[in-house]
N, C-alpha and C positions, 0 to 999 in steps of 0.2 A: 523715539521709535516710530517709524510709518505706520501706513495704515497696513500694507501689506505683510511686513516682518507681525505685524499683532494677532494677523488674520493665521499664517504661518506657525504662531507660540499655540492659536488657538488651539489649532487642528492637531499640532501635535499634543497635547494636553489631553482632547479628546481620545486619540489614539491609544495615548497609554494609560486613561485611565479604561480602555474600552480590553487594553489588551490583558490587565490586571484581572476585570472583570474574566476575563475567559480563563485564565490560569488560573481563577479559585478551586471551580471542581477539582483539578489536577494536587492541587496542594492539600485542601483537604482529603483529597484519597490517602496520598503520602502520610499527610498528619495522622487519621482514623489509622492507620498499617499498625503505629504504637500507642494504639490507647488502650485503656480497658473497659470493659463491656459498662460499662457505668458512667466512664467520660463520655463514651461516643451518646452516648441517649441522653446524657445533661442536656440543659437547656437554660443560656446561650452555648450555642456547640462553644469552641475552643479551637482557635486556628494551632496553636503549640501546644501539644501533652504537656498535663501539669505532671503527670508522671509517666516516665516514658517505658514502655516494657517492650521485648522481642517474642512474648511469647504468642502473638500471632504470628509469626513467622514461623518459628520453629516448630509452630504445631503442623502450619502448612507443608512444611517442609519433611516434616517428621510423618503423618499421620495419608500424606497424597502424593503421586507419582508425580508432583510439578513438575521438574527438571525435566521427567520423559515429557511432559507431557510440552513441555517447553523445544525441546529437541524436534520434536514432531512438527512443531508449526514452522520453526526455522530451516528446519529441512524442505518442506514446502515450500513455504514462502523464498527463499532462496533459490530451487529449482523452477519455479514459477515465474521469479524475476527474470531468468536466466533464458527463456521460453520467449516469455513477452518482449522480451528487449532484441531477439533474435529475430522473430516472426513480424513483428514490429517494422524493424530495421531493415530488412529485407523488403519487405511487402510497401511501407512506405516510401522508399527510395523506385520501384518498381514502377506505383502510380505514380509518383511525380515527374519521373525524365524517361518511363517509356511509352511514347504514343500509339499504345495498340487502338484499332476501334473501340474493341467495349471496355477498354479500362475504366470510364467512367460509370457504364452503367455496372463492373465489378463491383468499383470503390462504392458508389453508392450501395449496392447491397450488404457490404459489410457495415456500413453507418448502419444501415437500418436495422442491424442486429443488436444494434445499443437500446434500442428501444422494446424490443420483446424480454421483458421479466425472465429472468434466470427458473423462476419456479415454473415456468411455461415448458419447457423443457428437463427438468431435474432428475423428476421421475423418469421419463424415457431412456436417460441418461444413465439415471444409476442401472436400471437393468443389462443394460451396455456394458457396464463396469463389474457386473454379479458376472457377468456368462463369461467374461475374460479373465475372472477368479481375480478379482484386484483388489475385494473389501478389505479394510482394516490393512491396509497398504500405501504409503504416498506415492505411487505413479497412479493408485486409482482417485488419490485427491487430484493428482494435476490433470486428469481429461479434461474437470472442467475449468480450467483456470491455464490454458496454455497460448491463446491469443487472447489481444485486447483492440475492437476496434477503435476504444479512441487513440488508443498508441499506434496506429495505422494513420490516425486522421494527422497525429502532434506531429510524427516523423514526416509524412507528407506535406507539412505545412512549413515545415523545415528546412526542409531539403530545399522546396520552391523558394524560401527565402534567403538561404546562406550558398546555395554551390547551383553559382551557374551553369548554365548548357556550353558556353566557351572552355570552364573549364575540363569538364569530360569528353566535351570533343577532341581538345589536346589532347590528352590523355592516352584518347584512340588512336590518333594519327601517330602516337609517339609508338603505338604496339601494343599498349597497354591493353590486357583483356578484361571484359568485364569485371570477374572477379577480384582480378586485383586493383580497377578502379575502384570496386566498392571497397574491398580491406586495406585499401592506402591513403585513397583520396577522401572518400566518401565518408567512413567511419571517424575521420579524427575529426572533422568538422562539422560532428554530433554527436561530441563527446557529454554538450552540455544538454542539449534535448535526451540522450539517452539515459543520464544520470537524474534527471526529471523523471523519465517514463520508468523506471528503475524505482524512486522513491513510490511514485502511485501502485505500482505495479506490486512490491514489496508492501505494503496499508492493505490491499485488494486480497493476498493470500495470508496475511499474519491477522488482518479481522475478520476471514470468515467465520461462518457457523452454521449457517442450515445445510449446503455440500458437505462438510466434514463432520456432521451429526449425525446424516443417513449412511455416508461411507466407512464410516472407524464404528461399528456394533462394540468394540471388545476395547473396555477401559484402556488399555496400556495401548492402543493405538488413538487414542484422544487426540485432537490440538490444544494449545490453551482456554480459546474459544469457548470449548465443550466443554473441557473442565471445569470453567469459572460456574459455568450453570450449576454442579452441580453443591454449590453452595449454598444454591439455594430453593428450597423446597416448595411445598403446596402452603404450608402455614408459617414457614418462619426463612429470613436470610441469615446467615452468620455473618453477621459484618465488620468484625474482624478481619480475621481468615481471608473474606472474599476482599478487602482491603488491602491486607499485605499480598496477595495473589497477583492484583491487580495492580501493585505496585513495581515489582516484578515483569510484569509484561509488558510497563511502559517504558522502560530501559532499551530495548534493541529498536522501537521506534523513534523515542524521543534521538536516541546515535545517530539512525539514517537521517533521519531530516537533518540535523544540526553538520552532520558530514558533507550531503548533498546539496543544502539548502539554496544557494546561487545557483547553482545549476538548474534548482525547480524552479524558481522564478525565473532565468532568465527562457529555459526551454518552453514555459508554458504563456510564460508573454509573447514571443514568436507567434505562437498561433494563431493571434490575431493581426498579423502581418497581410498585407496584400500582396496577390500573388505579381 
């Protein structure tokens, strides 16, 4: 065996046991979902229930609006993806192949929007959403979650790298109008960047909680987010309950990634492509 193939077994060795190390919290969530209040607080924990029960589940299920409260974030979250991957896709193809004067100093003010804190504006925001009567509604969760400037930045970086200026010039000359250069040419050769900005985009509205804490006042308008909070109080958590809850909400994430997953790495390695 060289030196190089050893250096190669090393790094992979490293990796998986690095990768192990991060799936524990996840496993132990899963594991703590069927224990009982007595295994979970043994000590050494217990990666497998020596006795496995569903009655945190069923209680959750039984005693909390999960499901709504689960419908509500996916509603979101999926109209939000839906938002960002338009506005995105648009706006990024826009700055990258059209040379207005100030498109750059546009593009730049949109980056710089990544950097002023969401809480900087929240409150201004929700009053915006109070006078339009949207509280405890999801078109009044998606105000603030309907562009994303790094999905401006990933698709512009994209774009510059995969479709050249030769071939939308064709395109014209053939008659092609814009629009249907963008929905023919443009779009299928950011299929994998936009299934990228799709997975972020989808984590961005299925984890929030301080936006959807001040906008949903009224229980049965919750996301899961807000629910999961209230498991747990000023003196004690249920850690059960908030276990199986949260086991539950890892399912439509852990799907998208595992669905999308080539796609997010290929679309977000691009961005560091030169133009």
């Amino acid at each position: 065996m060289n030196r190089r193939r050893r250096t190669d077994l090393l790094i992979d060795l490293g990796l998986g046991i690095f990768g192990l190390l991060m799936l524990t919290p996840l496993i132990m969530l899963v594991a703590n979902a069927f224990k009982t209040p007595e295994e979970m607080l043994s000590w050494p924990p217990t990666l497998i229930p020596r006795d496995p029960t569903l009655d945190n589940l069923t209680s959750v299920l039984n005693e909390t609006p999960l499901l709504s409260w689960i419908g509500n974030s996916l509603a979101f979250a999926l109209l939000s993806t839906l938002a960002i991957v338009a506005t995105s896709g648009i706006a990024g193809y826009i700055v990258a192949k059209f040379p207005f004067r100030t498109i750059n100093i546009v593009f730049a003010l949109f980056l710089a929007t990544a950097i002023v804190p969401f809480e900087v504006y929240m409150i201004p925001l929700y009053f915006q959403v109070k006078q339009l009567g949207l509280l405890n509604t999801v078109p009044g969760l998606l105000v603030g979650y309907l562009v994303m400037s790094f999905g401006i930045f990933l698709i512009r970086q994209n774009v510059l790298a995969s479709i050249p200026d030769e071939l939308i010039e064709a395109a014209r000359i053939d008659g092609g109008g814009e629009m249907w250069i963008f929905w023919h040419i443009v779009l299928p050769l950011l299929r994998g960047p936009l299934a990228a900005l799709a997975v972020l985009a989808f984590f961005q509205a299925w984890t929030a909680f301080a936006w959807p804490m001040i906008v949903a006042t009224k229980r049965s308008a919750y996301t899961i987010e807000v629910g999961l909070a209230l498991f747990q109080t000023g003196y004690t958590v249920d850690l059960g309950r908030l276990s199986a809850a949260s086991a539950c909400v890892l399912v439509p994430s852990v799907l998208a990634f595992v669905l999308l997953r080539r796609n997010f790495v290929q679309g977000v390695a691009a961005t560091g492509m030169k133009e």
